[in-house]
N, C-alpha and C positions, 0 to 999 in steps of 0.2 A: 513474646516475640511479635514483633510488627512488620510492614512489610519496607521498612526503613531499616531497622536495624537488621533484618537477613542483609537488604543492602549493602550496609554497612561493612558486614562480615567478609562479604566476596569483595570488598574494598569498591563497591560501587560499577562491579563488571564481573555477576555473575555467569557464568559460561552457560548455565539453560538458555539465555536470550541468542548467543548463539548457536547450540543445537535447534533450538527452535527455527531459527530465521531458514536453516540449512534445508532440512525438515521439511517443512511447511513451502519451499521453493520447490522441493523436489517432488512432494504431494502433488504440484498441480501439475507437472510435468505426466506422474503416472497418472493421476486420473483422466486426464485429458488423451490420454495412449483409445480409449476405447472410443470415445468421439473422433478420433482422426481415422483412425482403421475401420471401422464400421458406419460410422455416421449420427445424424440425430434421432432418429427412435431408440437404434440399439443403446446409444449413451441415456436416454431416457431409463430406459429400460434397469440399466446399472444403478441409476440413483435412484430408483425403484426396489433394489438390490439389499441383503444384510450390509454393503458399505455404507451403507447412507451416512450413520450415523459419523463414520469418519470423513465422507467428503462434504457433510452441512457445515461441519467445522474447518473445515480448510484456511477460509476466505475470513469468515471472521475473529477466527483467533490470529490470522495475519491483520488486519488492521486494528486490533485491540491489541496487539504486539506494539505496531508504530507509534497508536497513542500516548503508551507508556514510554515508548523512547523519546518521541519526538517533544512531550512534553520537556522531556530531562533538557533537551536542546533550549526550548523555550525560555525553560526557568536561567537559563547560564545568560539569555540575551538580554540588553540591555533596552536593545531598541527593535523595531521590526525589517530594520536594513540590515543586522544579522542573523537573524531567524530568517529571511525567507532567503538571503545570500545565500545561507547554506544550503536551503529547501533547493537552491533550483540549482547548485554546482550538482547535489546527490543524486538528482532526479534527471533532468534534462543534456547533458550530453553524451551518455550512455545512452540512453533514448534516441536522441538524433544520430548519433551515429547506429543503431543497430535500424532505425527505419533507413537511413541510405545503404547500409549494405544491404536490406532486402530487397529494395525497390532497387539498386543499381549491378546488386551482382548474383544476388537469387532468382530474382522478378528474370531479369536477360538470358538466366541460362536456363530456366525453365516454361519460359512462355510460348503458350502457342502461337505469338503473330507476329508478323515481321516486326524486327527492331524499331524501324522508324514508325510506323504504325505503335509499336506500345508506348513510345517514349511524348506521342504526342496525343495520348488519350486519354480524354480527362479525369480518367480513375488514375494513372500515376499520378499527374499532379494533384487529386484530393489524398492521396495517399501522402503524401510528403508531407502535407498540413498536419500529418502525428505530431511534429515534432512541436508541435504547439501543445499538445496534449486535448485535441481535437480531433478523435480518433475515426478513423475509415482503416476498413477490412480489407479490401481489397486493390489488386494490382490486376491490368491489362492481363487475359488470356495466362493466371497462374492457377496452378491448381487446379482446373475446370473438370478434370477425371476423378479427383480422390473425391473416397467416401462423402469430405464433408467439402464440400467443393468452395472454393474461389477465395474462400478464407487465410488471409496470410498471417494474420500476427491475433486472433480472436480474444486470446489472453488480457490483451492493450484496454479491455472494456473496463477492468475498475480503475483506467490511469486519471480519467476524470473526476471518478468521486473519492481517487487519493488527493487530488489537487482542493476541490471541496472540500476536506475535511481540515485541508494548510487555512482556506480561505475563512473558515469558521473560526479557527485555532486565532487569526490574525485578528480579526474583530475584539474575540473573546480578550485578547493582547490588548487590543487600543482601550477598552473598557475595562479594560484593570483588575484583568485576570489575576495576576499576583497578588492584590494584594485582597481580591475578593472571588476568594474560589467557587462561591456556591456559584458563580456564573454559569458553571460547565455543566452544574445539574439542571437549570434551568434551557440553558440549548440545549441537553438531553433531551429535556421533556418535548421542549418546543420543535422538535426535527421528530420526533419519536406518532406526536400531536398533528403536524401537518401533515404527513403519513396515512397516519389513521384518517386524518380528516377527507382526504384524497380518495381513499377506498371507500370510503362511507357514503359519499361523494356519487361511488360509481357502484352503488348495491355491494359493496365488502368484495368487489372482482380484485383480483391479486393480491389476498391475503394467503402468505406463505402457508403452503401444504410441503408435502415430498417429492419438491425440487427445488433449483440453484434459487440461491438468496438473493433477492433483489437487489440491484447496486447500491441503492436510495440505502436501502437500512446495512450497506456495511459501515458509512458515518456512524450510527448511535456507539458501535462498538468501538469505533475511534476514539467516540468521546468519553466512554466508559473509562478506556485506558487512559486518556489525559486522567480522568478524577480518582483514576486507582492511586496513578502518579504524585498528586496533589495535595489526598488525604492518606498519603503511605506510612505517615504516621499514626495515627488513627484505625489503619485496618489490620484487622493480627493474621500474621503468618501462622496459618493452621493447619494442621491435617485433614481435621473432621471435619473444617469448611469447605478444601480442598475435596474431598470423597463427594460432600453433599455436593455441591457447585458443578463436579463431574459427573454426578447420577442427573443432575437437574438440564446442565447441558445436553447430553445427549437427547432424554425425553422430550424438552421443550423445542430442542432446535429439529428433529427429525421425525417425532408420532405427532406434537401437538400442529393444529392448524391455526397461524397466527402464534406458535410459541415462543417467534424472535422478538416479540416486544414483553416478553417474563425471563426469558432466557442473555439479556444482553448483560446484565452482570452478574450469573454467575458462569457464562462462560469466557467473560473478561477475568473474572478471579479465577478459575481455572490455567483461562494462559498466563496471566502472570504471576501465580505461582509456580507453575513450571520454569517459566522465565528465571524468575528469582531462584531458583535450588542450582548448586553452584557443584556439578559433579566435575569431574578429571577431566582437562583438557585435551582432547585429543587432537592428530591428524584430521580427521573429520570436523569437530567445533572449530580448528581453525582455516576451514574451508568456508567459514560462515560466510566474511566478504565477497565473497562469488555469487551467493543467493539470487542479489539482483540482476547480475547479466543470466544468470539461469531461467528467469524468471522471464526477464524480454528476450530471450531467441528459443525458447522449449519450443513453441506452436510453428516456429517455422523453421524450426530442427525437424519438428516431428512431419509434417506436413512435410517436406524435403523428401522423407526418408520415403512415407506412403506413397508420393512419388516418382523417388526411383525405383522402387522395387515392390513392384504389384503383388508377388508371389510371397513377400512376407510382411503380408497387412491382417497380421496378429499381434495384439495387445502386447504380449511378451517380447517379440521380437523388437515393436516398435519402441519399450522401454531398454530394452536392453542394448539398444546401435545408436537411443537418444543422450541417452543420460550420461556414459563417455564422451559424450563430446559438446554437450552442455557445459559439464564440468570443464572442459579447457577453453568452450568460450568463454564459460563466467571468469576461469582465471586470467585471461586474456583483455576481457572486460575490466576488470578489476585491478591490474597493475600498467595496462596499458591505458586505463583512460579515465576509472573513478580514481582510483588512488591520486594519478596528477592532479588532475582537478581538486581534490581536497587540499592542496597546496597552496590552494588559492584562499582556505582560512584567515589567513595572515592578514592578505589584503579586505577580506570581508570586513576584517574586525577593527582595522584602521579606519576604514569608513565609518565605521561607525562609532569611534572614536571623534570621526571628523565631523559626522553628522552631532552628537550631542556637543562639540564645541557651537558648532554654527547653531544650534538650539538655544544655547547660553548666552550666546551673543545678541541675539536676538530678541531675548527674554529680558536682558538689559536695559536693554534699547529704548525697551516697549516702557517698561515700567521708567526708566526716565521721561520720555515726551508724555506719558500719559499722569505721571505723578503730580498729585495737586501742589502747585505753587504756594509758600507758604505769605500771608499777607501781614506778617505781623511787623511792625516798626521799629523793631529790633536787629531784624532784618536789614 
């Protein structure tokens, strides 16, 4: 068994990749319950905690998730006017629409300074700059009392080195990633290399101990899952790799110091094997598509909740008034505004239909005006 033909078996949409996505949205939601109710030592303090081992993996089995998917996207495009059309219908207007409803109708009912005073301060207009994927924290006089003060959307920090990891994946494209995959191991090395080179740089300062995973090294695990993706024929669907890869992730990503550069694929083969195991679909797996709007309004669900209601800035509480009503933003998110948008498919793929005509055309052209005249007298 390889990790092609488990594939295969789930007919190319195994239901793990969605318990996973659902999962892993909701993860960050709870972990982040103890940073928003208590603040930054105590959430220190937590990832100091017997959880560690499940909150080091949160983040990077999320973007060694995307890897593997987004590679599937890759291989289907022809050109890079449909690969990054779809990047940015999935990405960006869910995104712009959840930074304007916080900056225009969370930011106004909960700030402490007069209206015209917030609306022309220039934290609101740096904050509207998210929607570039340019991210800033904070809104005029919001949040200023809770634990973790001022912070409105904190989450939005790895939307940058999701975009990074499109923009490497893009390159890797124009250089002929299909038809030469070692590439992806080579950018592995080479992001993995300038890294290390950086801390070496700076006497080995921020090489990962037990806390949050630098943004910089959630890319390797991206590209781990492009090349799970790539040699899925090649790699066997196993148990006892699966077990080992499991015992290696937890170890390397949470006791060792610097164990995210031993640890990025076997806790890439950990998630996607998970991904790939194809259990019963449930109510819940088909909540999967909600993940994302889960994902951009948790921190300013939860942050909301701490405060309205000072008297129950307990972790429990704060999960439990967040997480219902995440879930009907995300479904809200998801049929009101990513699902239309994926509508727009159609038209991506026409372009890019239209784009390799005009390629051809072109390509014509050239080799006519540039083709050697022949001088022969037969001619």
């Amino acid at each position: 068994m390889t990790l092609a033909s488990e594939m295969l078996r789930a007919d190319h949409r195994p239901s793990g990749f969605d318990y996973m996505r659902l999962i892993l949205s909701l993860g960050v939601v709870v972990s982040h319950s103890v940073l928003y109710c208590y603040g930054d030592a105590i959430a220190y303090q937590f990832w100091d905690s017997p959880a560690r081992p499940v909150l080091k993996l949160i983040l990077p089995m999320f973007f060694a998730l995307s890897g593997f998917l987004v590679a599937g996207s890759l291989e289907r495009s022809q050109t890079l006017v449909n690969f990054l059309g779809l990047r940015f219908i999935r990405i960006y207007p869910a995104l712009t629409v959840e930074v304007l409803l916080s900056a225009l109708l969370i930011g106004t009912f909960v700030t402490m300074l007069p209206l015209g005073e917030y609306f022309t301060h220039p934290d609101f207009l740096r904050y509207l700059v998210n929607v570039t994927g340019h991210i800033s924290y904070y809104l005029p006089g919001v949040f200023e009392t809770n634990p973790f003060p001022r912070q409105v959307n904190s989450q939005l920090w790895t939307v940058p080195y999701e975009l990074k990891c499109y923009i490497v994946l893009a390159i890797l494209f124009v250089l002929g990633l299909k038809r030469r995959k070692f590439l992806v191991w080579i950018a592995l090395a080479l992001v993995m290399g300038r890294d290390l080179m950086k801390k070496a740089a700076n006497d080995w300062q921020g090489l990962e101990s037990p806390g949050v995973i630098g943004g910089e090294f959630l890319v390797p695990f991206f590209l781990a899952g492009v090349a799970m993706y790539l040699y899925r024929d090649r790699i066997a669907f196993n148990w006892v790799l699966f077990a080992i890869s499991a015992v290696l992730s937890v170890v390397l990503l949470s006791y060792v110091t610097g164990g995210e550069y031993l640890g990025v694929i076997p806790a890439t083969y950990f998630t996607v094997f998970l991904g790939l195991c194809n259990p019963v679909r449930s109510a819940f797996s088909r909540a999967a598509d909600y993940s994302y709007g889960i994902f951009l309004y948790g921190a300013v669900v939860q942050q909301t909740i701490v405060h309205l209601f000072p008297d129950l800035r307990e972790w429990y509480w704060n999960i439990l008034i967040a997480l219902p009503i995440c879930f009907v933003i995300g479904w809200v998110s998801w049929n009101w505004i990513e699902k239309p948008m994926m509508g727009f498919r159609g038209q991506i793929k026409a372009s890019e239909k239209w784009w390799i005509g005009v390629k051809t055309v072109l390509a014509a052209r050239a080799v006519a005006i540039f083709k050697p005249q022949s001088t022969s007298i037969l001619d």
